[in-house]
C-alpha positions in Angstrom: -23.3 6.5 -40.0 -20.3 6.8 -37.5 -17.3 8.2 -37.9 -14.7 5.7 -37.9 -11.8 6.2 -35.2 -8.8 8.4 -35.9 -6.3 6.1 -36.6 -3.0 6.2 -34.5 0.2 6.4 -36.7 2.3 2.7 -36.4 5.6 3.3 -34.4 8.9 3.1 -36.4 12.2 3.3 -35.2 12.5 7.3 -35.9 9.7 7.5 -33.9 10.0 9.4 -30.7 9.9 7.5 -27.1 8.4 8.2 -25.2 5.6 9.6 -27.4 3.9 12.5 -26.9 1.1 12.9 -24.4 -2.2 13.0 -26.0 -3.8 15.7 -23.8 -0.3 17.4 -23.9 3.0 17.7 -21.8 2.2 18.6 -18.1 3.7 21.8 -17.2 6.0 21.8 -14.3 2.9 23.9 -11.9 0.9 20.8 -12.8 3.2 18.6 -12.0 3.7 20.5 -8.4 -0.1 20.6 -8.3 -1.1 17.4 -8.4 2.2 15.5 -6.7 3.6 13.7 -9.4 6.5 11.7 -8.5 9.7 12.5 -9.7 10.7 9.9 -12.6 13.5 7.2 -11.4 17.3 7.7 -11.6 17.1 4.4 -13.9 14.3 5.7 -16.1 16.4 9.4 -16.6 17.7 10.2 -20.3 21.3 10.9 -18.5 21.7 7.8 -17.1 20.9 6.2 -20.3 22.9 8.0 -22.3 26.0 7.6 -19.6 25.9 4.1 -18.8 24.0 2.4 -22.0 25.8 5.1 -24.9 22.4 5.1 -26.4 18.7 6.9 -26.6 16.3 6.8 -23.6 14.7 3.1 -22.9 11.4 2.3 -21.8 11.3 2.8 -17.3 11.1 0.2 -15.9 8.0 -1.5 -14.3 7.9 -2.0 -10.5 8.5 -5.3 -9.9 12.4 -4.9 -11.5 12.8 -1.5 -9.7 12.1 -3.2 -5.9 14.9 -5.9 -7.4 17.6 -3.5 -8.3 17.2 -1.3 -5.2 17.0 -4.4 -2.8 20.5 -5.6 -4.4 21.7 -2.5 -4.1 20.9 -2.4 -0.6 22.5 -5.8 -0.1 25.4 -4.8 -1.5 26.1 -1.8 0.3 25.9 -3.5 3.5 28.1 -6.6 2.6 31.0 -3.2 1.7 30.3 -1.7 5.1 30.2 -5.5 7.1 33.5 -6.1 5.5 35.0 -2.7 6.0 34.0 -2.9 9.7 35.7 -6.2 10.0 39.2 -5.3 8.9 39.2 -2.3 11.1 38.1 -4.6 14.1 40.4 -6.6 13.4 43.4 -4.3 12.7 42.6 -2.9 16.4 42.4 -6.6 17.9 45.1 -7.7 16.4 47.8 -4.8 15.2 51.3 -5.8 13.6 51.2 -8.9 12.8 54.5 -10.2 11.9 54.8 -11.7 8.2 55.2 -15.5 7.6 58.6 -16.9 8.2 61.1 -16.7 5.4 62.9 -20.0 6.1 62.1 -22.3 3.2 61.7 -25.7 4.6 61.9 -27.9 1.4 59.6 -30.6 0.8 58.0 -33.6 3.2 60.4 -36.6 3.3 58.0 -39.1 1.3 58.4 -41.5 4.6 57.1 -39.3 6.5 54.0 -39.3 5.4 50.6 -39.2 7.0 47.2 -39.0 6.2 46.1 -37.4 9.8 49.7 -35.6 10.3 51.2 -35.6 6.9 53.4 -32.9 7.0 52.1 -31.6 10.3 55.5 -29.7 11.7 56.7 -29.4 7.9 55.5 -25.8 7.7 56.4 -25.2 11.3 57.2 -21.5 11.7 59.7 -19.3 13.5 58.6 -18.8 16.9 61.1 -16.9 18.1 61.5 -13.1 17.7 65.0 -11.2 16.3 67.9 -12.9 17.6 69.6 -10.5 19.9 73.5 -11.2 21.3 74.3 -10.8 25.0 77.2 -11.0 26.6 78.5 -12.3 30.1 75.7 -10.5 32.5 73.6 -9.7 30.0 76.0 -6.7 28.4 75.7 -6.3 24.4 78.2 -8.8 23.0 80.0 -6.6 20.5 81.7 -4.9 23.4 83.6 -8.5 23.6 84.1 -8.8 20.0 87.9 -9.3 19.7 89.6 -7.0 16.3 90.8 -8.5 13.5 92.8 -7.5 10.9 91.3 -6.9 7.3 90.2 -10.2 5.8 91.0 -12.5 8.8 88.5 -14.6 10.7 86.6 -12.6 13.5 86.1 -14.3 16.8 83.2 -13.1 19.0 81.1 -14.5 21.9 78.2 -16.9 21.1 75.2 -14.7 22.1 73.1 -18.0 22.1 75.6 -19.7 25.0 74.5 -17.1 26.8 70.8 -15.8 27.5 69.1 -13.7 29.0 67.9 -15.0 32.2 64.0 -15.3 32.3 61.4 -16.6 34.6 60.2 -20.5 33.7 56.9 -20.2 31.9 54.9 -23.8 31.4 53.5 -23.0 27.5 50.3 -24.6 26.6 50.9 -28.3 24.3 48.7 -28.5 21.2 47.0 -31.6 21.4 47.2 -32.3 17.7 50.6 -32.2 18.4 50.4 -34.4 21.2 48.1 -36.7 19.9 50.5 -37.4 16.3 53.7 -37.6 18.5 52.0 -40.5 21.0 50.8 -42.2 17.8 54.4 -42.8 16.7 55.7 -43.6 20.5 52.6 -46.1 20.3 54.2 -47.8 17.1 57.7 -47.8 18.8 57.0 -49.2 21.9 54.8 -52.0 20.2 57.7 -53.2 18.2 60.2 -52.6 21.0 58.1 -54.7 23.3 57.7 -57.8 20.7 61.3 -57.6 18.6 63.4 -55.8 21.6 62.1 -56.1 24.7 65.1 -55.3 26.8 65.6 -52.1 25.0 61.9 -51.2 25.6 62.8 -51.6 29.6 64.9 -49.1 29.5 62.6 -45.8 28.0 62.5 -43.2 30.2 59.7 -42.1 32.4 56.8 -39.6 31.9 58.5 -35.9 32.2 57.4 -32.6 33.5 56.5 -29.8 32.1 57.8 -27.8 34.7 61.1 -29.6 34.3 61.0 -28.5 30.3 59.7 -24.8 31.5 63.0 -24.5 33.6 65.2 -25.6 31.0 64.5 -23.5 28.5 64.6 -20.8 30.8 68.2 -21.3 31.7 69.1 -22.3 27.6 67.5 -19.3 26.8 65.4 -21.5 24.1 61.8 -22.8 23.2 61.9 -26.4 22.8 59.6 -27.2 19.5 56.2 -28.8 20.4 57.1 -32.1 18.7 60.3 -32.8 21.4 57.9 -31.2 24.3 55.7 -33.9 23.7 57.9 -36.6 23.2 59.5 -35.9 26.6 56.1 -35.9 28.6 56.2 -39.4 27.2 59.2 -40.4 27.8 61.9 -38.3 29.5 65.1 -40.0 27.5 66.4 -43.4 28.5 68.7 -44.9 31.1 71.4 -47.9 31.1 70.2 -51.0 32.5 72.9 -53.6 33.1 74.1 -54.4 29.7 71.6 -53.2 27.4 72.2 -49.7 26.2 69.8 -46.8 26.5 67.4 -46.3 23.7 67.8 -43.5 20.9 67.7 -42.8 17.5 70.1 -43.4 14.9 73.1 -45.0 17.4 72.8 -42.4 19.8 70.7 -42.8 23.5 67.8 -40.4 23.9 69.4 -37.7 26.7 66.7 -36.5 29.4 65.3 -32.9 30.1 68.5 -32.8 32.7 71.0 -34.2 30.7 70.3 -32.0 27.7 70.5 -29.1 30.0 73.9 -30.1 31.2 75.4 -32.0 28.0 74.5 -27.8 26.2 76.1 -26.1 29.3 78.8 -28.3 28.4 79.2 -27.5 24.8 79.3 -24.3 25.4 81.8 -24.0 27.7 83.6 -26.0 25.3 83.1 -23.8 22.2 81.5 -20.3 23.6 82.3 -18.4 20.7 81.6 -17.9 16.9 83.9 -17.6 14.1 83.5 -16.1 10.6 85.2 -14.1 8.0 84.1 -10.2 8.1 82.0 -11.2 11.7 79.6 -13.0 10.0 79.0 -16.6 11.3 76.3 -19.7 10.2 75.3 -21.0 13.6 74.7 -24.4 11.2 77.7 -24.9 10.0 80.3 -24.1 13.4 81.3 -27.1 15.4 78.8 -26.3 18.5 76.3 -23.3 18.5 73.7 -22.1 21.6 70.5 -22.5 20.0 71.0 -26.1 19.3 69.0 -28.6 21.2 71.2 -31.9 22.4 68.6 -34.4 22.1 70.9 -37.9 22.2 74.5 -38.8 22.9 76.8 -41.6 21.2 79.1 -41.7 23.9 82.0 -40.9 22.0 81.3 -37.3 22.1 79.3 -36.8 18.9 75.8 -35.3 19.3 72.1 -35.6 18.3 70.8 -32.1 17.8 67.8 -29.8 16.6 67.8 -27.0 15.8 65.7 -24.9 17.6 65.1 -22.4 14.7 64.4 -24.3 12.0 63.7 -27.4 13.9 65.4 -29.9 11.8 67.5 -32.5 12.9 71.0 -32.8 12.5 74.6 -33.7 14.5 77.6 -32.2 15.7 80.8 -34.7 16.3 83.9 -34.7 18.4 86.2 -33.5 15.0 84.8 -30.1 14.7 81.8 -30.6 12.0 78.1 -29.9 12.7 75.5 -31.5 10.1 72.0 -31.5 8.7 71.6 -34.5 7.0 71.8 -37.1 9.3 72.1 -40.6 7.6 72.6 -39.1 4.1 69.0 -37.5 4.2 66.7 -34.6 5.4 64.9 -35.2 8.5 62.5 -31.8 8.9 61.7 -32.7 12.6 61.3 -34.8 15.7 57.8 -35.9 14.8 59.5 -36.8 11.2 62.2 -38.9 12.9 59.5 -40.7 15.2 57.8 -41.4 12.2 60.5 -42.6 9.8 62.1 -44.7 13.1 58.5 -46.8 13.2 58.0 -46.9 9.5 61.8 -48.6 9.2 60.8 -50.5 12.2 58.3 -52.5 11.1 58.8 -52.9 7.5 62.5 -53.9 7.7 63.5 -50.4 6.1 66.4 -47.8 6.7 66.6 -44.1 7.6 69.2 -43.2 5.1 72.1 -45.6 6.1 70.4 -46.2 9.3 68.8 -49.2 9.9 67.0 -50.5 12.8 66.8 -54.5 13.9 66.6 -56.4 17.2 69.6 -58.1 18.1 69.1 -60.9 21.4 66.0 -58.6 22.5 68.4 -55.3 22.1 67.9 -52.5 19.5 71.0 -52.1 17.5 71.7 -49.5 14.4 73.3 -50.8 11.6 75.1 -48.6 8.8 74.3 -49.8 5.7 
């Protein structure tokens, strides 16, 4: 009669894993002997005990093995793709300057779009430090006339006079272009229907170069929004009887006549004023970096501000404002837009309201 079979003794959980070979623990000349493979970094007791705090597991089979080194693989490359970018790019692109610190406020609800909506709202400062210069280019503080303690300090407005630089014909963004020509489109439709003798006298098609040289001699950028508007239109003339059209009672001034009407202005008021030699460019009567933009021909002014952008006016008594109408108007495109919204739906901007009067625009204040 056979033997029956020694019988193996059940595993429990003090049992030890993994058991004990049967034909005994290789020694490590048998191991070198026959070219066993060294056991895994994920089946070693020390990484079990270091990253799962607990006794040796069972290795793992093959198939999981491939996984985990494949990922890890994957992995590694995505660090090394991404490290590589950031220093390709730091060459490509060193110092960049950080995001303009002007805070804009929110869109004007009219100005709404659903292609443009606030499309020169977060319009950022183009131009570098400001720098003051005075007649022939010499550092303006040289001119800055004392003042006693506490007293107002007059100096030179830096901005009234620039640098002189070559004319330089900057590229238009056509998204730009293509919003501002949208609201000229809306304009000129109602013009030509409601006022058509006002629509005969918008200014031709202007030229870049013409733009180029201007804000060469102003020693300013003109934003994109009032670039494009002028290739469309290059301001407005008198015809006759009918007055010029413009925005919010003023005429619209040409690429000329804002270069002259600023010369102007500043010869007029050439200098800044402000207790301790500080002085708000936005709040003086007249200030370089202004952009005249219409005329009421009574001496008050349309202006933008060619740092921030927004629109405002200066008048003949001394006061320069940002609120034209009683509201906020963040830009050229915005007043383009809120002039055809009020235009065809019988609305206002602020207490400015637009209507045809025997085929004439006319701007009522409400």
């Amino acid at each position: 009669m056979a033997s029956d079979p020694p019988s193996i003794p059940a595993r429990t959980e003090k049992s030890q894993w993994p058991p004990a070979p049967i034909l005994g623990t290789p020694t490590a000349e048998d191991l070198q002997r026959y070219g066993a493979e060294k056991p895994s970094l994920f089946d070693r007791a020390e990484f079990t005990r270091f990253f799962e705090g607990g006794e040796p597991r069972e290795p793992l089979d093959d198939a999981t093995r491939r996984r985990l080194t494949r990922w890890g693989i994957a992995g590694l490359a995505i660090l090394v793709l991404a490290l590589g970018t950031q220093a390709l790019e730091s060459v490509a692109f060193p110092g960049h300057p950080p995001p303009s610190e002007v805070e804009f406020g929110p869109c004007l609800e009219s100005t709404s779009d659903s292609r443009t909506d606030c499309l020169f709202a977060g319009n950022e400062q183009e131009y570098g430090n400001e720098q003051e210069y005075g007649p022939g280019g010499v550092d303006a503080s040289e001119y800055q006339q004392p003042a006693e303690s506490g007293e107002a300090q007059v100096r030179l407005d830096a901005d009234c006079r620039p640098v002189g630089t070559a004319p330089r014909v900057r590229k238009l963004d056509a998204k730009v272009k293509r919003a501002v020509d949208r609201q000229w489109q809306r304009i000129e439709d109602w013009l030509k229907t409601n006022a058509p003798r006002s629509y005969r006298t918008l200014g031709k098609k202007g030229d870049a170069d013409s733009i180029a040289a201007a804000e060469a001699y102003m020693g300013v950028r003109f934003p994109d929004d009032l670039r494009a508007s002028l290739l469309r239109h290059d301001g407005a003339v008198f015809l006759e009887d009918t007055w010029a059209f413009g925005f919010l009672g003023n005429s619209n001034l040409s690429v000329r006549e804002m270069r002259d009407t600023w010369r102007e202005l500043c010869d007029i008021d050439g200098e800044e004023q402000g207790d301790g030699g500080f002085s708000d460019p936005r709040s003086e009567w007249w200030d370089g970096r202004m952009l005249p933009v219409g005329a009421d021909g009574m001496g008050d002014h349309l202006v933008i501000d060619s740092a921030r952008k927004d629109i405002g006016g200066t008048d003949h008594e001394g006061t320069m404002d940002f609120t034209p109408g009683g509201i906020r108007i963040r830009s050229f495109y915005a007043l383009l837009k809120t002039t055809a919204d009020a235009m065809e739906k019988g609305g206002s901007i602020g207490y400015w309201k637009p209507k045809a009067v025997d085929g004439e625009l006319d701007w009522d204040v409400l």
